[in-house]
C-alpha positions, 0 to 999 in steps of 0.5 A: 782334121789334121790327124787324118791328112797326116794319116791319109799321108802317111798311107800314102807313102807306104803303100809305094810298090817299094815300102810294100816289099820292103814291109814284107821283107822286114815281118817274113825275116822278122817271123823267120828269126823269130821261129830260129832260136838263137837268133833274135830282132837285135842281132838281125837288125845289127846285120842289117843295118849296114843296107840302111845306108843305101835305103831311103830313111823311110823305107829303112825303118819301115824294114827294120820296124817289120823285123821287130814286130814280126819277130814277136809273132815268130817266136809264139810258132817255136813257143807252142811247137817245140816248147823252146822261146823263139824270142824273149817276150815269148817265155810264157807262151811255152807254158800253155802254149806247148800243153795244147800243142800236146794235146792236139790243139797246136793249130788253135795254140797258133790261131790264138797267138796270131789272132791276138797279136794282129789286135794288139799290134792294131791297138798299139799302132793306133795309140802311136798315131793317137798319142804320139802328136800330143807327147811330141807337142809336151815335148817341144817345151822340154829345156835343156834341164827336162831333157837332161833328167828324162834321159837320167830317167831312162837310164835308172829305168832301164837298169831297174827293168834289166834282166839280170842282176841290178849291179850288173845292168848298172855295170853295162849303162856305164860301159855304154856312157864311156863308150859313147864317149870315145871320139872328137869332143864336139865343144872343145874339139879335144879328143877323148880316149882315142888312143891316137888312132885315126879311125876313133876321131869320129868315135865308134862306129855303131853299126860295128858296136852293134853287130859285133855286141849282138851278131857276132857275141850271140854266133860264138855262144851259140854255136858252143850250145846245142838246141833241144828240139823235140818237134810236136808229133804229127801234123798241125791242124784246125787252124782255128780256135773253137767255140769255148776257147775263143770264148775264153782267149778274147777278154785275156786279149783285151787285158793283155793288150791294155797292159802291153800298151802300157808297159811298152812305153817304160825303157826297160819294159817292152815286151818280156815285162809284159807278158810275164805280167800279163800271164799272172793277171790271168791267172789270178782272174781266173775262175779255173787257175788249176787249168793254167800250165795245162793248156788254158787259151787265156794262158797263150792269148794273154802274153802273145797280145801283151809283148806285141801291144809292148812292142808297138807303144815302145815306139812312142817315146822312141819317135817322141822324145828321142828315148830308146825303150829297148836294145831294138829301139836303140838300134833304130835310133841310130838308123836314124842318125845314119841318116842325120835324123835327131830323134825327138819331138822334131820327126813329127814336124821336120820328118812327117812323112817319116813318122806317118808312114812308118806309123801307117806301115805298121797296119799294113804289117801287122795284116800282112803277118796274118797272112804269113804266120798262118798259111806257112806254118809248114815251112816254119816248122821246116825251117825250125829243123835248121841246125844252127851250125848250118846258119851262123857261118852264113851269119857271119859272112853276111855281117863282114859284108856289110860292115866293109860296105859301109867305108870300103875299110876293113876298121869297121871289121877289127871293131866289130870283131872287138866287141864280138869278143867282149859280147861273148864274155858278157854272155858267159858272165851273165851281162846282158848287153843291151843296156850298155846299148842304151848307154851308148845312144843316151849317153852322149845325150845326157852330155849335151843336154846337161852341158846345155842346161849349165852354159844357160844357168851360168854354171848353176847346177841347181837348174835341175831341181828348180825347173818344176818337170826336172825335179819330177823326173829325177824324184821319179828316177830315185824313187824307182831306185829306191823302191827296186831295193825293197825285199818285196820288189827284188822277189817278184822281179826275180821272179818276172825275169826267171828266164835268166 
């Protein structure tokens, strides 16, 4: 009966006239950057965050949370048109994607990708509200020591999961721990690796590291790139799938939806993982795999239902347990700190309004992204005419803006223009960044947690494998370890991030 009080509560904060808009500005801007190749949920999200400030916690992460999950429905419009990925979980979605589109069947392509990722977003959003309260009660049982090695584990899976090399992703969790390291050690109050510059007292400023990793870093490789657009011919029609094609997309729907569901709450996974594993399935069960790279309605229903299933359950151990799963759900969870929310199992108790009505804003998104994705396709098709060299001084101005809003000092900007510079230097070296994204937000979590866990043992470093669920989550982080250097692992996972 609780369950659906909370619930019942929750739809009633987010259908507020307010968090109603501002749902519908986060899915219509998180389609539109989806449909924009070059620009992503990440570097939209680091531009945005600076408005945050002004918004209620709520409302914020109801706006940030629509980017995210819009952005996976976008990105399937400029898979099956212009054969180029709006987003990364949309990779495999080109391959029988743009083959209908080619073969007249662009309008049931999109109908497939939109029908199949409104499932999966319902079914990803309703195992939130149904799993979420039982994971946040385990979790309030958690001591000092389980946190500590859950973070570990986090840490080991994201690095696992990266794309990429191993060592690199190995390279940017660290970058990230010593970043977040920087400022006023809050236990012995010295400070660390602050130069004797003022400003860093407080340590660096997230929204700077993140808009100058992802914003600024993706504008100056961008705009040296030139985009291949090469538009499907004529005008895209029968926005519905046919008798045998929806026949053989609906059970690649509901595979693809289990499986996203499930891999989306690995850190690391998320949505790219999913569909790349998702399509494999696919075509393995097929009855006609030769059909597959050539147009087949499984081959799109498959990963679009996986990556936006992903993207929904990785809010689960976001909102449960404080662990980021992806570079956006770092960024969410320092939307939450902004507002001095501890992300972990206390939202759903000391925050329950936050929880729940962001859990019901997502049903209202996911069909309010119905109604966009399919109407509109004229104008998305007209925006992806867009030549990026028109967008990025946009980009950039608005980004400036909102970093001097956050203190009226220009700090923000020379740190922002900082990092810009290092993230354009991890591209051109083939690091990607949002790893260190994730070292920077567990990072000092990992400090405290296993400070913590001393100061009750007495110093005994033994407590984090004498506490029973300590040892199974380090056991569990070495055994990913272990198992990613096997010759048969490193192959297929070459093969899953083949995008790179």
């Amino acid at each position: 009966m609780d369950w659906f009080a909370n619930l019942a509560g929750g739809f009633e904060t987010a259908v507020t006239l307010n968090n109603i808009m501002l749902c519908f500005i986060g899915v219509l801007l998180g389609t539109a950057i989806g449909v924009l190749p070059g620009v992503g949920p990440l570097v939209t999200i680091a531009i945005l965050l600076p408005l945050t400030y002004s918004l209620e916690p709520t409302s914020a992460l109801i706006m940030l949370s629509g980017i995210y999950y819009g952005a996976q429905y976008g990105g399937s419009t400029t898979a099956i048109l212009v054969n180029l990925p709006g987003e990364s979980g949309s990779v495999v979605t080109c391959i029988d994607g743009n083959a209908m589109a080619r073969n007249g069947r662009a309008g049931s392509a999109l109908a497939i990708a939109a029908l199949g990722s409104f499932f999966a977003g319902t079914v990803g959003t309703l195992m939130i509200a149904a799993f979420s309260p039982y994971l946040s009660k385990i979790a309030l049982s958690f001591g000092p020591a389980d946190y500590f090695s859950l973070m570990v584990l986090g840490l080991v899976a994201a690095i696992v999961l990266a794309s990429g090399g191993l060592l690199k992703a190995f390279g940017m969790i660290l970058v990230g721990i010593l970043l977040g390291s920087v400022g006023t050690d809050l236990t012995t109050g010295t400070a660390r690796y602050t130069f004797g510059t003022f400003e860093l007292l407080d340590g660096l400023e997230f929204t700077a590291l993140a808009m100058g990793l992802f914003a600024i870093g993706d504008i100056i490789a961008n705009a040296s790139k030139t985009h291949d657009r090469s538009m499907v011919k004529g005008k895209v029609t029968d926005l519905w799938p046919n008798k045998q094609e929806f026949k053989e997309a609906w059970p690649a729907v509901l595979r693809g939806t289990a499986l996203g569901s499930l891999l989306g709450l690995l850190p690391g996974g998320g949505a790219t993982l999913s569909s790349f594993a998702s399509y494999s399935i696919e075509k393995k069960l097929s009855k006609h795999p030769e059909r597959f790279g050539k147009g087949a309605p499984a081959g799109v229903a498959a990963p679009e239902s996986a990556n936006n299933a992903g993207a929904q359950s990785a809010f689960i151990p976001m909102l449960t347990l404080g662990l980021p799963s992806n570079g956006v759900m770092a960024m969410m969870i320092g939307a939450m700190m902004i507002h001095n929310i501890v992300p972990g199992p206390e939202v759903m108790t000391r925050n329950a309004d936050l929880f729940w009505g962001l859990v019901a804003s997502m049903w209202i998104g996911n069909f309010l992204l119905v109604i966009i994705n399919l109407p509109l396709i004229g104008i998305w098709v007209r925006l992806l005419r867009l030549p990026y060299n028109m967008l990025f001084p946009a980009i950039l101005i608005f980004s400036l803006v909102g970093l001097y809003s956050i203190g009226n000092t220009s700090a923000p900007i020379l740190m922002a223009a900082g990092f810009g510079i290092l993230g354009y230097l991890f591209n051109r070296l083939g690091c990607e960044p949002a790893p260190l994204l994730l070292g920077f937000i567990l990072g000092p979590m990992i400090e405290v947690y296993m400070r913590r866990a001393l100061l009750l043992s007495k110093g005994d470093v033994s407590v984090f494998v004498t506490q029973p669920l300590s040892l199974v989550l380090l056991l569990t982080a070495l055994a990913l370890l272990i198992s990613v250097l096997s010759p048969v692992v490193r192959r297929k996972r070459e093969e899953v991030f083949v995008e790179d």
